[in-house]
VMD Tcl script that draws the C-alpha trace (Angstrom):
set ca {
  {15.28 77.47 23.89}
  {13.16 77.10 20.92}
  {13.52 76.28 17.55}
  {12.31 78.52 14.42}
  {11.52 78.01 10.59}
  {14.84 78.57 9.32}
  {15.26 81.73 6.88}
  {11.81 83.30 7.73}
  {11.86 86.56 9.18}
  {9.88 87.35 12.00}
  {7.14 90.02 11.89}
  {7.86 92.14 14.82}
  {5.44 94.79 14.18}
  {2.52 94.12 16.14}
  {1.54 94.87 19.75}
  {2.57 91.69 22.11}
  {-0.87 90.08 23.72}
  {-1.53 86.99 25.65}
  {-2.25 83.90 22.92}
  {-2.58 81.48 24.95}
  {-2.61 80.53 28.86}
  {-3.20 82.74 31.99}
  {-2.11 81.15 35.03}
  {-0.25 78.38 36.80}
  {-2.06 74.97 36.36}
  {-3.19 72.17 33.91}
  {-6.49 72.76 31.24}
  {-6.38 72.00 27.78}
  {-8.98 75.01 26.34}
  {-8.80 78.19 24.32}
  {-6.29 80.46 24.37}
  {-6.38 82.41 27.89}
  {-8.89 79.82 29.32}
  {-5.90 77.31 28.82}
  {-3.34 76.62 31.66}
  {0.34 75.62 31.94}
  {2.84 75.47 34.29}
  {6.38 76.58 33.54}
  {6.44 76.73 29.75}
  {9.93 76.56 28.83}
  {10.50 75.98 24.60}
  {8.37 76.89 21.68}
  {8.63 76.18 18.32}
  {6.11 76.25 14.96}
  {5.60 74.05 11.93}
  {3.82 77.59 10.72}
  {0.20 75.81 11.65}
  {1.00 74.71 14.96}
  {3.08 76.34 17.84}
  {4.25 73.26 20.12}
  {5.24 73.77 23.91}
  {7.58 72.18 26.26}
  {5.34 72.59 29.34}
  {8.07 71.84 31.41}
  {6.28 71.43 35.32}
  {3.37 69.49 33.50}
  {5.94 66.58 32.22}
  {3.93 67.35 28.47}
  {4.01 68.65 25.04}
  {1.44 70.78 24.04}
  {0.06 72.17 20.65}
  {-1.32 75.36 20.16}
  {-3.46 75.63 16.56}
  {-2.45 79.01 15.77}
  {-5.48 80.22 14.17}
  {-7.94 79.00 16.96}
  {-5.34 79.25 19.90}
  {-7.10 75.66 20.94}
  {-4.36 74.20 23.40}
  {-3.93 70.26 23.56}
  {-1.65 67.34 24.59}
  {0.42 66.11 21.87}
  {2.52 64.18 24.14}
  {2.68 63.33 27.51}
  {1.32 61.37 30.57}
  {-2.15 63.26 31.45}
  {-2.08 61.46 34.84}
  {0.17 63.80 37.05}
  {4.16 64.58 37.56}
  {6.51 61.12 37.29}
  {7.59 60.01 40.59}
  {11.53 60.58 42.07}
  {12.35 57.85 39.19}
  {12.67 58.97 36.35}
  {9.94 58.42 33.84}
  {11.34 58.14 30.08}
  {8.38 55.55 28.45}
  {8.34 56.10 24.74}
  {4.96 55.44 23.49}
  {2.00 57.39 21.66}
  {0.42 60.63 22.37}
  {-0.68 60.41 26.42}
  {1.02 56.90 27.09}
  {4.74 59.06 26.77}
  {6.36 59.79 29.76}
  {8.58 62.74 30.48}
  {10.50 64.29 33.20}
  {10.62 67.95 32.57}
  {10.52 68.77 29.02}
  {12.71 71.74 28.41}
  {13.59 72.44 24.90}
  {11.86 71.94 21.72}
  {12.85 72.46 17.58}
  {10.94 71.26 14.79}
  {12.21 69.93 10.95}
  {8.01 70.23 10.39}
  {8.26 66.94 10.03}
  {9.17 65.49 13.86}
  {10.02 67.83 17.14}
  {12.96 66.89 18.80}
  {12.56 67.52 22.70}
  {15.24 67.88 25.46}
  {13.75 65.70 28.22}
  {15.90 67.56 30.82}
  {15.57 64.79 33.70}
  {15.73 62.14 31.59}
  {19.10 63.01 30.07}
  {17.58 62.10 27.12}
  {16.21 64.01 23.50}
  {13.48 62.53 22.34}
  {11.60 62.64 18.79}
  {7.95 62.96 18.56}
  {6.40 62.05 15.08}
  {4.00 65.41 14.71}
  {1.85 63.62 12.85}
  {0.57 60.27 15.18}
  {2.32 61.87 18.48}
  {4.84 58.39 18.22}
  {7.68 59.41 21.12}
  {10.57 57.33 20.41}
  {14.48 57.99 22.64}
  {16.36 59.87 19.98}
  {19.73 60.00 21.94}
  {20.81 59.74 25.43}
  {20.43 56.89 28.25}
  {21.70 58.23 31.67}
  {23.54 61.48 33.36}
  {27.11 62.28 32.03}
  {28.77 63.26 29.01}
  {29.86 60.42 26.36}
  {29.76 61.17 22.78}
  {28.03 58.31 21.23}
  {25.22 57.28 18.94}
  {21.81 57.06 19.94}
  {21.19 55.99 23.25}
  {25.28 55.29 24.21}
  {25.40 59.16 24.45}
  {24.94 60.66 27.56}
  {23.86 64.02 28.58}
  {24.39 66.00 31.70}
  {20.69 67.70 31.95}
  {19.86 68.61 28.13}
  {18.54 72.17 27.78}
  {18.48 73.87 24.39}
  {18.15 72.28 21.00}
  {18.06 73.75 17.59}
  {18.24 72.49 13.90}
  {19.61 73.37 10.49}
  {17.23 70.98 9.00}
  {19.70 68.24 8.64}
  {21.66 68.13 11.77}
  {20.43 68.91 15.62}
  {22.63 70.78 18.16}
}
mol new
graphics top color blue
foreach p $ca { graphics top sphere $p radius 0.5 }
foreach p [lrange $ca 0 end-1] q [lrange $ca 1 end] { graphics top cylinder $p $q radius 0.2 }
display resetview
């Protein structure tokens, strides 16, 4: 369910270790010392490795050479409520309802908001979270937010077009 740097092979040779994260929970830290709960997607922009924390309604980043863990985007003040919470906004001010999947152009991440029936963009750079696509449950090819999406999982790029 995540997205990768397309036409870069993957170095497979090395031993696989903890990077970051060690139990259930909520703490932005250093790698182990950090918490999630339910990561679901990854994906890099070959600095950063970005995380759908899916139980913790947030996107995190992970600066790969210091394994610090922080919000990117994402409401720091708990789980949304039985409505469902889509707010587009910056960095902590976004809302989502369980963040599932996650690509990258390097450029933007495109997120399956899985509750929302929605895929959102986030702007790497200033954390902006606008609605991409999608607008309620059900299946309507469309632009934008006329689409509609039955639970949105995976997502993937080519660089021009998403899937």
């Amino acid at each position: 369910m995540g997205g990768s740097i397309q036409g870069v092979e993957p170095d497979l040779s090395t031993a696989v270790t903890t990077f970051a994260g060690s139990s259930q929970g909520y703490t932005n830290d250093t790698g182990t010392s950090a918490e999630f709960n339910r990561p679901r997607g990854i994906t890099t922009d070959g600095t950063n490795l970005y995380v759908a924390d899916q139980n913790n309604h947030k996107i995190r980043k992970i600066v790969i050479t210091t394994g610090v863990v922080t919000i990117l985007a994402g409401s720091t003040t708990g789980t949304p409520s039985d409505s469902k919470e889509n707010t587009d906004a910056t960095g902590t001010s976004a809302r989502f309802d369980n963040p599932v999947g996650i690509t990258t152009d390097g450029t933007n991440l495109y997120v399956t908001d899985t509750d929302n029936e929605r895929i959102r963009k986030i702007v790497i750079s200033t954390g902006v979270v606008t609605t991409l696509a999608g607008s309620s449950q059900g299946s309507t090819d469309a632009t934008g937010t006329s689409a509609r999406f039955d639970n949105p999982i995976g997502i993937t790029t080519d660089g021009t077009n998403l899937y």
